[in-house]
C-alpha positions in Angstrom: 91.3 -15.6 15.2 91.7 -14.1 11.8 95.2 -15.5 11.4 94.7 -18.6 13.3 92.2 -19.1 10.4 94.4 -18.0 7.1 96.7 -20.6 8.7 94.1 -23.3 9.0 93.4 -23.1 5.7 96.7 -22.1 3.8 95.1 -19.7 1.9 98.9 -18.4 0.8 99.3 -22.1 0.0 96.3 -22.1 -1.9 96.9 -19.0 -3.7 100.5 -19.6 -5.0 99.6 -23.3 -5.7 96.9 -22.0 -7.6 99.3 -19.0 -9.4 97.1 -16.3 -7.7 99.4 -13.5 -7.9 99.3 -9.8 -7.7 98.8 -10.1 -11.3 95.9 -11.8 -11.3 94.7 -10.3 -8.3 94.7 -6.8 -10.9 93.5 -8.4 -13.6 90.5 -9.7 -11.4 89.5 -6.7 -10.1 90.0 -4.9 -13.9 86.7 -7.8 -13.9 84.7 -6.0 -11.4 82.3 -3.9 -13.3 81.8 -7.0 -15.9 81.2 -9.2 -12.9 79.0 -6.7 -11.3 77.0 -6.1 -14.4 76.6 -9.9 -15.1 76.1 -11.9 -11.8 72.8 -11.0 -11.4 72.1 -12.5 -14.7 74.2 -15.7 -13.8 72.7 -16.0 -10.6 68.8 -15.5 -11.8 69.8 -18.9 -14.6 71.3 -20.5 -11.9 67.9 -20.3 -9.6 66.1 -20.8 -12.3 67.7 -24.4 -12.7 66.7 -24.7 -8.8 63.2 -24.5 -8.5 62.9 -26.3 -11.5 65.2 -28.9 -10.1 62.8 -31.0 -6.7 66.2 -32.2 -5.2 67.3 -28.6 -4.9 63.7 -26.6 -4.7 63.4 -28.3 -1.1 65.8 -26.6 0.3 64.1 -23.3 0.0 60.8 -22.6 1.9 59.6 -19.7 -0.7 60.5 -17.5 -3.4 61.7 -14.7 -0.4 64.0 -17.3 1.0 65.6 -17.3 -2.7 65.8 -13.9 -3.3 67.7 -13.7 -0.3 70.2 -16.5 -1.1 70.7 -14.8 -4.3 71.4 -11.1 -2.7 74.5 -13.0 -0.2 75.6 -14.4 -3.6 76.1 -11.2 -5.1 77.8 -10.2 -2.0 80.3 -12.7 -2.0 81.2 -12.3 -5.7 81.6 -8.5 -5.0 84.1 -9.8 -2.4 85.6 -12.4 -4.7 85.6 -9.5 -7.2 88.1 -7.6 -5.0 90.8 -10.1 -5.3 91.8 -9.8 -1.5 91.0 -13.1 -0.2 91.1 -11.6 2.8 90.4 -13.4 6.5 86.7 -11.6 5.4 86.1 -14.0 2.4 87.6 -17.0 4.4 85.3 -16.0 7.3 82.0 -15.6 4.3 83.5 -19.2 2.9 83.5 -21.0 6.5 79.8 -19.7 6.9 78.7 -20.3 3.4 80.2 -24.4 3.7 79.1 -24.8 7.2 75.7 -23.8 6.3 75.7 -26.4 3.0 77.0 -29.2 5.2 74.0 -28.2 7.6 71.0 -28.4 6.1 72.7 -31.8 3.8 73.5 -29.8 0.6 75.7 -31.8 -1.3 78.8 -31.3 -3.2 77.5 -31.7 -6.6 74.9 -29.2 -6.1 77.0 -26.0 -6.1 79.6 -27.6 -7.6 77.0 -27.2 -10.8 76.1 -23.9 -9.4 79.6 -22.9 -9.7 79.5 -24.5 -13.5 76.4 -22.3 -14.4 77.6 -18.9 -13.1 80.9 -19.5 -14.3 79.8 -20.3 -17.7 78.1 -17.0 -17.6 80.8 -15.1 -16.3 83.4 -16.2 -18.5 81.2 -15.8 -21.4 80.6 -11.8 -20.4 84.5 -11.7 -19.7 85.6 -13.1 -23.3 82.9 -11.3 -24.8 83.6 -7.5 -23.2 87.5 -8.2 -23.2 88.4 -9.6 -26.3 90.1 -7.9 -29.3 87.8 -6.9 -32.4 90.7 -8.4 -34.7 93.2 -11.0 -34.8 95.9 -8.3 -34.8 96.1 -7.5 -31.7 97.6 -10.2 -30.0 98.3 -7.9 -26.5 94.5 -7.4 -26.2 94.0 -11.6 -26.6 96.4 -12.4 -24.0 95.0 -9.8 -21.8 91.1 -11.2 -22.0 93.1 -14.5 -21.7 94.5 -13.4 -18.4 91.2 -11.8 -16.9 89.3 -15.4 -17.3 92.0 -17.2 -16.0 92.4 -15.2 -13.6 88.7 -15.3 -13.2 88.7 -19.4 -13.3 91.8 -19.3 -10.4 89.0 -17.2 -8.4 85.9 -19.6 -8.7 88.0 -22.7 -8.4 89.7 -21.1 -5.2 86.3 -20.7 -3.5 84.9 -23.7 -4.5 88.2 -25.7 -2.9 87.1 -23.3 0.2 83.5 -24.0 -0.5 84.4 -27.8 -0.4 87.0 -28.4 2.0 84.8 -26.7 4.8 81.8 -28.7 3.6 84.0 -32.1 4.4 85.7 -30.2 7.5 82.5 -29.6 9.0 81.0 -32.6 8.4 84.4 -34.6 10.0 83.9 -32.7 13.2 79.9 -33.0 13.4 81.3 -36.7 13.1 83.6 -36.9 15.4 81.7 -34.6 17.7 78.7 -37.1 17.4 81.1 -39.7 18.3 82.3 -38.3 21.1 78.7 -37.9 22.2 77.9 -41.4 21.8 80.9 -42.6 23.4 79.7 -40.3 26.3 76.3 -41.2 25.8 77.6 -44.6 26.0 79.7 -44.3 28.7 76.8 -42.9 30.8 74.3 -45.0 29.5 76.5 -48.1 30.6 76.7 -46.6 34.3 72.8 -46.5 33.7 72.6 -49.5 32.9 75.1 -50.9 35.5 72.9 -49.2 38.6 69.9 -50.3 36.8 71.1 -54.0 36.5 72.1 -54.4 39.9 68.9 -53.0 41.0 67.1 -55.3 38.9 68.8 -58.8 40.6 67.8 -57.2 44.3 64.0 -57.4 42.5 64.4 -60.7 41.0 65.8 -62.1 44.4 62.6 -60.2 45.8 64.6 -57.3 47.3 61.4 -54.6 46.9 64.1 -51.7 48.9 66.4 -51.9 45.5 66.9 -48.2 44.2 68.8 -46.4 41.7 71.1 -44.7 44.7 74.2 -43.5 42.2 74.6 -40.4 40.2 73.2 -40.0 36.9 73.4 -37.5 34.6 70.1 -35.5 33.8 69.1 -37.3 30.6 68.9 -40.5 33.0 67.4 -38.6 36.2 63.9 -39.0 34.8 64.5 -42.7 33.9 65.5 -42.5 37.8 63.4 -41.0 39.2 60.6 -43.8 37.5 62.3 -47.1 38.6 62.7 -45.6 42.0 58.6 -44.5 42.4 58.0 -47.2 40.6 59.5 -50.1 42.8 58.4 -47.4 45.5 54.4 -48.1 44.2 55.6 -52.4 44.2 56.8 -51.9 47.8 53.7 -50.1 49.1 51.4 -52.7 46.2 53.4 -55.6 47.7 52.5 -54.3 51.2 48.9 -53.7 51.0 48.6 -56.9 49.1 50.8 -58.7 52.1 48.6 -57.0 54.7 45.0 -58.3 52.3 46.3 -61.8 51.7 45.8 -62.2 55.3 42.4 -60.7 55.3 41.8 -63.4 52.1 42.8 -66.0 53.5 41.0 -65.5 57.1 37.8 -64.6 54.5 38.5 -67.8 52.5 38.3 -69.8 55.5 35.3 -68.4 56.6 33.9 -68.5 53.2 35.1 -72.1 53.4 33.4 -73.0 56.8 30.3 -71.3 55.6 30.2 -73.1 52.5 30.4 -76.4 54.0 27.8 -75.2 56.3 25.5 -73.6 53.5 26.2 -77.4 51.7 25.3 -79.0 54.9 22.4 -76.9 55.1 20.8 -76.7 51.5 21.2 -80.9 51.1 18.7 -80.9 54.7 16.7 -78.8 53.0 16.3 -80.3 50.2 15.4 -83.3 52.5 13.3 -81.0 54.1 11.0 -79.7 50.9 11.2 -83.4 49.4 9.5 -84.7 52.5 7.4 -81.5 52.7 6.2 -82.1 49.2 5.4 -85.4 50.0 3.0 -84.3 52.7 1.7 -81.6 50.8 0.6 -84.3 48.2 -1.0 -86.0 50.9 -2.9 -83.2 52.2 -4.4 -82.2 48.7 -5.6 -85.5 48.4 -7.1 -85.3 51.5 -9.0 -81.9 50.9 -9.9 -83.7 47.6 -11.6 -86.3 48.8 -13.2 -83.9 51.7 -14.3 -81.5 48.8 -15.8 -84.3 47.1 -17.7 -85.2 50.8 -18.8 -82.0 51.0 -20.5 -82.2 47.7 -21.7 -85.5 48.4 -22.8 -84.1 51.7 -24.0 -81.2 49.7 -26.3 -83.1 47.4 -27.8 -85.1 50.8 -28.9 -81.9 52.3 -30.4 -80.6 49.2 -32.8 -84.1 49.1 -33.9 -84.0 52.5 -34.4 -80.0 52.1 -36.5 -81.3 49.4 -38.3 -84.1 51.7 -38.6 -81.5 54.4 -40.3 -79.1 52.6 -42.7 -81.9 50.8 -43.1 -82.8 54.8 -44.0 -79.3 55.3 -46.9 -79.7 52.7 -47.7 -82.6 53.9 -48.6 -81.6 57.5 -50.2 -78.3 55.9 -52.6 -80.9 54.6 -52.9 -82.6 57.6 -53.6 -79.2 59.6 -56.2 -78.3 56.6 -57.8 -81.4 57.4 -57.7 -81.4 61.3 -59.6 -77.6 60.8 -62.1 -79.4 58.4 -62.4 -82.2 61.3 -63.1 -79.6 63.7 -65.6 -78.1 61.6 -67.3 -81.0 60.6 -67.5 -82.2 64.5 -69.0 -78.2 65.1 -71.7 -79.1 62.9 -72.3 -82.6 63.7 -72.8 -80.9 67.9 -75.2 -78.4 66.0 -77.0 -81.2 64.3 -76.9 -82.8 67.7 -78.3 -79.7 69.5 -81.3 -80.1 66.9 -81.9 -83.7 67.8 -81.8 -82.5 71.4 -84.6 -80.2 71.0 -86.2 -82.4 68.8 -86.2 -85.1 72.0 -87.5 -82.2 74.4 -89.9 -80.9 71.5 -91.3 -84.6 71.1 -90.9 -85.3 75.2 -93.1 -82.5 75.4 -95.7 -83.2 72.9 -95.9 -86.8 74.3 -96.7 -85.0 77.7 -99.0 -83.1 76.3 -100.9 -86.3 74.5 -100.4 -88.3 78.0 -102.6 -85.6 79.1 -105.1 -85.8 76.6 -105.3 -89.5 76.9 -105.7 -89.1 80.8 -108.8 -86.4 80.0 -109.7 -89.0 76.8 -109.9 -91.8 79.9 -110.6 -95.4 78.2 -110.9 -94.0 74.9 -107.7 -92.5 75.2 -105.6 -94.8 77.1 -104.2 -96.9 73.8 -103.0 -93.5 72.7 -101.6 -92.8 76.1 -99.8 -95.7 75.7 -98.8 -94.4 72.1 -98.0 -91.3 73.5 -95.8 -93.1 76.8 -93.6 -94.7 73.9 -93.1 -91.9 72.4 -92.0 -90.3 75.6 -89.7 -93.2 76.3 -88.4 -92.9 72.5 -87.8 -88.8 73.3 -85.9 -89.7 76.5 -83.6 -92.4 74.9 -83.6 -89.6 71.6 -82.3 -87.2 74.3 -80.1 -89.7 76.5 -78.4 -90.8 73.4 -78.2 -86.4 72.1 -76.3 -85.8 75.5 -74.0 -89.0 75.3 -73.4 -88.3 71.4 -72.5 -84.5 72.3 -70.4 -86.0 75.1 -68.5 -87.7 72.6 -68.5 -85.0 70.0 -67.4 -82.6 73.1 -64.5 -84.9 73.8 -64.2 -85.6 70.2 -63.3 -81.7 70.0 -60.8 -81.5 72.0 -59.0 -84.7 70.9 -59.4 -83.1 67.5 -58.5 -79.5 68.6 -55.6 -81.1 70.6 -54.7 -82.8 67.2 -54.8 -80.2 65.6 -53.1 -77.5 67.9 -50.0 -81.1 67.6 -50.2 -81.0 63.7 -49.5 -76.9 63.9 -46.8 -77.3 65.9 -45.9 -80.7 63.8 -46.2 -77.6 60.9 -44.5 -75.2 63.2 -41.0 -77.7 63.7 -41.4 -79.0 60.2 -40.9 -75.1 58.7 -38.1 -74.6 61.0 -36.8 -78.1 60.5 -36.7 -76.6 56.7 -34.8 -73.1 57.1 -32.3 -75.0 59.1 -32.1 -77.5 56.2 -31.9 -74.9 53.9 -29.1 -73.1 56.2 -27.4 -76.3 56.3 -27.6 -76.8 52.5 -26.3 -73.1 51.9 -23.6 -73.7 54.9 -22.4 -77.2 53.0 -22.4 -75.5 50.0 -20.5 -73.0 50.9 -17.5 -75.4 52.5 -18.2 -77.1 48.8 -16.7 -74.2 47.2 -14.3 -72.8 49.5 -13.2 -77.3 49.6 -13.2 -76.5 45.5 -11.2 -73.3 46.4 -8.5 -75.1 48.8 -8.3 -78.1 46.5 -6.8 -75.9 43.7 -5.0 -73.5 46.1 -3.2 -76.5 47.4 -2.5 -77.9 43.9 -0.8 -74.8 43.3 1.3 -74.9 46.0 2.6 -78.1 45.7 3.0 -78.0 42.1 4.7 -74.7 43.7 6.3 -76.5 46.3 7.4 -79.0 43.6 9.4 -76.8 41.4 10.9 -75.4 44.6 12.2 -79.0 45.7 13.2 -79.3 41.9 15.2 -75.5 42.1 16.7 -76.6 45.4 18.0 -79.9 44.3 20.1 -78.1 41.6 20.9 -75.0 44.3 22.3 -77.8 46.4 24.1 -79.5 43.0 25.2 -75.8 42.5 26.8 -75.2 46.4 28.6 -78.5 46.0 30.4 -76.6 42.7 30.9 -73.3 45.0 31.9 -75.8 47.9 34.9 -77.3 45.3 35.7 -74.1 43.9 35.8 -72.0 47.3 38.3 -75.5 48.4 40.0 -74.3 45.2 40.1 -70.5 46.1 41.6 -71.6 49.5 44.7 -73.4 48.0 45.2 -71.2 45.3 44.7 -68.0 48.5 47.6 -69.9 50.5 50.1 -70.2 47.1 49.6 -66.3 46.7 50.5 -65.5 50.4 53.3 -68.0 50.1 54.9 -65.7 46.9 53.8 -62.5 48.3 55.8 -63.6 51.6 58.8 -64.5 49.6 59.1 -60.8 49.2 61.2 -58.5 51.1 59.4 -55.0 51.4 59.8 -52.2 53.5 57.9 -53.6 56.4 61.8 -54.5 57.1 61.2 -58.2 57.2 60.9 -61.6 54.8 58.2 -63.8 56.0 58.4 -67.2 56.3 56.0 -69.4 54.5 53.4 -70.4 56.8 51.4 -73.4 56.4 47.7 -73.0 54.9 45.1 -74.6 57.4 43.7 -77.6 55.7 40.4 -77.6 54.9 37.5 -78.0 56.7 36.1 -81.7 57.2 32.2 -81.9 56.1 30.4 -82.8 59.2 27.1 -84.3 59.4 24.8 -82.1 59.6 23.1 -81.3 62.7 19.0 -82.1 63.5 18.2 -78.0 64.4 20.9 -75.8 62.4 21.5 -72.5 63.6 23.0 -69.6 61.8 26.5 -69.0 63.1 27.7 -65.6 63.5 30.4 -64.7 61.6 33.7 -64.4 63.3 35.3 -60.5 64.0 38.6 -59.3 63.3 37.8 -58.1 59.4 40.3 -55.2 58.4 37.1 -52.2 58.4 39.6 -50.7 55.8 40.4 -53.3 53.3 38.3 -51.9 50.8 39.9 -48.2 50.9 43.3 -50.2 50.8 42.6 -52.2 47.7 41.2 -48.7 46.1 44.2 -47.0 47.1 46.6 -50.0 46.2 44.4 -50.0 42.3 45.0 -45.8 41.7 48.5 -46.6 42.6 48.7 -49.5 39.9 47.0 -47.7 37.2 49.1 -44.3 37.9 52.6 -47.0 37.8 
């Protein structure tokens, strides 16, 4: 490999071109102690100059990463130093380029670099190696050969230096160029599978894969069409298997919303005639309340004329007692007259008697005392008939007044009844009140509910349309989801959407219909499945 890489880069060329002889190989390494002694002085101005230069400071991570570029400098002048230019310092040249070229050093850099140690170099050669004197011309030509010699040596590397830079760089090119025109060359294959895949899916082909080899760089790209048109086929699927379900569900929906529509216009019928009657009806319990107060006030008079009735016949009964007192005394008084008669009966016996034993003398007052008698007996005939009368008078009166207590008797409880009535009437008066208002609350109640349902029924004829809507626009997405081909192995045919429902009138007694069977139970895990499998593509 050595010689394979003198050839390569002529170094014998190089050196004879260049007048690198064995001559100047001596006179080089007569150099080595000055060069020695002095590089480390060269090489600490030229750092200096980069890390006070940005362009070249970036190129260095740290002050170690310097010190250890400067030590492989030293090392490689120690080589140059030797004045071999062996396969060694082609080998220390190649890496020393190659690394330049790698990390985007340029040229110009160490071609200064080479001007600031050299300058320094040749400076310590002239000034250990020339003569003290201008006579001695042996010891001039001498200090003349050393820096030449020493000039041939630092252009030689840097032509190394160089040429290696601009060889590695042509065959990072033209190894990137063979790359791309592999790259390039696979990537068209790629592309080639790819694109014919890609007209299977626009003609709806949902089985197209990437079948073909591909290299590894591709595999993943791969790999993702092939799950991904593998998550289409299985979307495509479930969505062919729902559409059916959607449609079958629009159609119900449909039915049910021309139904509901049907339906929601009879009731608002229904509610408008309902409110209708319900105004009737509070009307009608307003005028009844009214009646009832009306009715009301009528019991509370005759409560009032039953109970001044009441007083009345409590009079009458006071009297009737004061009658039948009155009529007591009265037969006392009689009773009097009564003894009076048989008192005065009984003196005019008495005087009859007299007048008998008087004879003539006493006869007129016999006669007196006959009258008298006669006047006692009519006194006494008319006592017995008066207390006759009186006696019947009584009972009449105790009759009278035993009719006026029981007059008193049916009068009070003509009164609590009265007054039951009255609290009974009043009673319906306020619950009358109570229903009045109750019922104007319901139908202004039943009024806003005839105004909500008129705009539910303005609102269902909207859903009607737009469920109409949903149907067509349901029947164009089974119609493309049909025009795909998808591992269910066949392409269905467009099938004609049902047309929609007619309205029908609707029907005097509505019934709810049942809804029809044959719901998928597990659409709704489908379409969660068929969604993760979305989101994960």
């Amino acid at each position: 490999m050595g010689t394979a890489m003198s050839q390569d880069y002529a170094i014998g060329e190089r050196t004879a071109f260049m007048g690198i002889d064995d001559k100047a190989r001596s006179a080089l390494r007569d150099l080595r102690p000055v060069i020695q002694a002095e590089i480390g002085k060269a090489l600490d101005s030229f750092y200096g100059k980069v890390r006070a230069t940005p362009e070249t400071r970036k190129f260095f991570s740290d002050d170690r990463h310097m010190d250890a570029a400067s030590a492989r400098q030293k090392t490689h002048w120690s080589v140059i130093a030797e004045g071999q230019f062996s396969e060694d310092y082609v080998r220390a040249v190649r890496a020393i380029g190659q690394t330049h070229a790698r990390i985007g050093l340029e040229p110009r850099w160490y071609i200064g670099g080479y001007a600031v140690v050299g300058d320094h170099l040749v400076r310590a050669v002239i000034d250990s190696m020339w003569p003290k004197g201008f006579l001695a011309k042996a010891g001039s030509e001498r200090a003349g050969e050393a820096a030449a010699a020493l000039m041939k040596a630092i252009f030689l590397d840097m032509d190394f230096a160089i040429s290696i830079y601009l060889e590695t760089l042509d065959n990072e090119r033209q190894r990137l160029e063979a790359e791309r025109k592999t790259a390039q060359a696979r990537q068209e294959h790629v592309v080639t599978l790819l694109a014919e895949a890609l007209d299977r899916l626009a003609a709806g082909d949902l089985l197209a894969r990437l079948d073909g080899d591909v290299c590894s760089e591709f595999q993943k790209l791969k790999d993702d069409f092939n799950h991904a048109v593998s998550l289409l086929d299985q979307a495509m699927c479930g969505v062919g298997g729902a559409t059916d379900g959607i449609r079958s569900s629009t159609d119900e929906i449909s039915v049910a919303a021309d139904d509901l529509s049907r339906r929601t216009e009879q009731q608002a019928a229904s509610l408008e005639e309902t409110a209708a009657a319900l105004d009737q009806i509070t009307a009608t319990v307003r005028r009844s309340a009214e009646g009832a107060k009306q009715a009301q006030d009528v019991v509370a008079g005759a409560k009032t004329d039953a109970e001044r009735s009441g007083a009345v016949v409590n009079q009458a009964v006071s009297a009737m007692g004061e009658i039948e007192t009155s009529s007591r005394e009265i037969g006392n008084i009689i009773g009097v007259i009564d003894e009076i008669a048989f008192q005065t009966n009984l003196l005019a016996l008495n005087a009859g008697v007299e007048a008998a034993r008087a004879g003539e003398a006493g006869r007129g007052f016999a006669v007196v005392a006959q009258e008298v008698r006669a006047l006692a007996q009519r006194s006494a005939d008319a006592a017995k008939e008066i207390k006759a009368l009186i006696n019947t008078s009584t009972r009449q009166v105790e009759a009278g007044v035993a009719l006026v207590g029981q007059t008193g008797d049916a009068l009070r409880g003509i009164v609590a009844k009265v007054a039951e009535i009255d609290e009974l009437i009043a009673q319906i008066s306020v619950s009358a009140q109570e229903q009045s208002s109750g019922l104007h609350e319901v139908n202004t109640a039943v009024n806003q509910m005839d105004q909500v349902t008129q705009q539910n029924a303005a609102m269902v004829e909207q859903t009607t349309a737009a469920t109409h809507s949903l149907k067509t626009q349901t029947s164009e997405l089974v119609r493309q989801v049909e025009s795909f081909q998808t591992s269910g192995g066949r392409r269905l045919a467009a099938q004609p959407s049902p047309p929609p429902a007619e309205m029908t009138p609707p029907a005097r007694s509505p019934r709810p219909q049942s809804r029809p069977g044959g719901a998928p139970v597990s659409r709704g895990a489908t379409a969660v499945a068929l969604k993760e499998e979305w989101e994960e593509f």
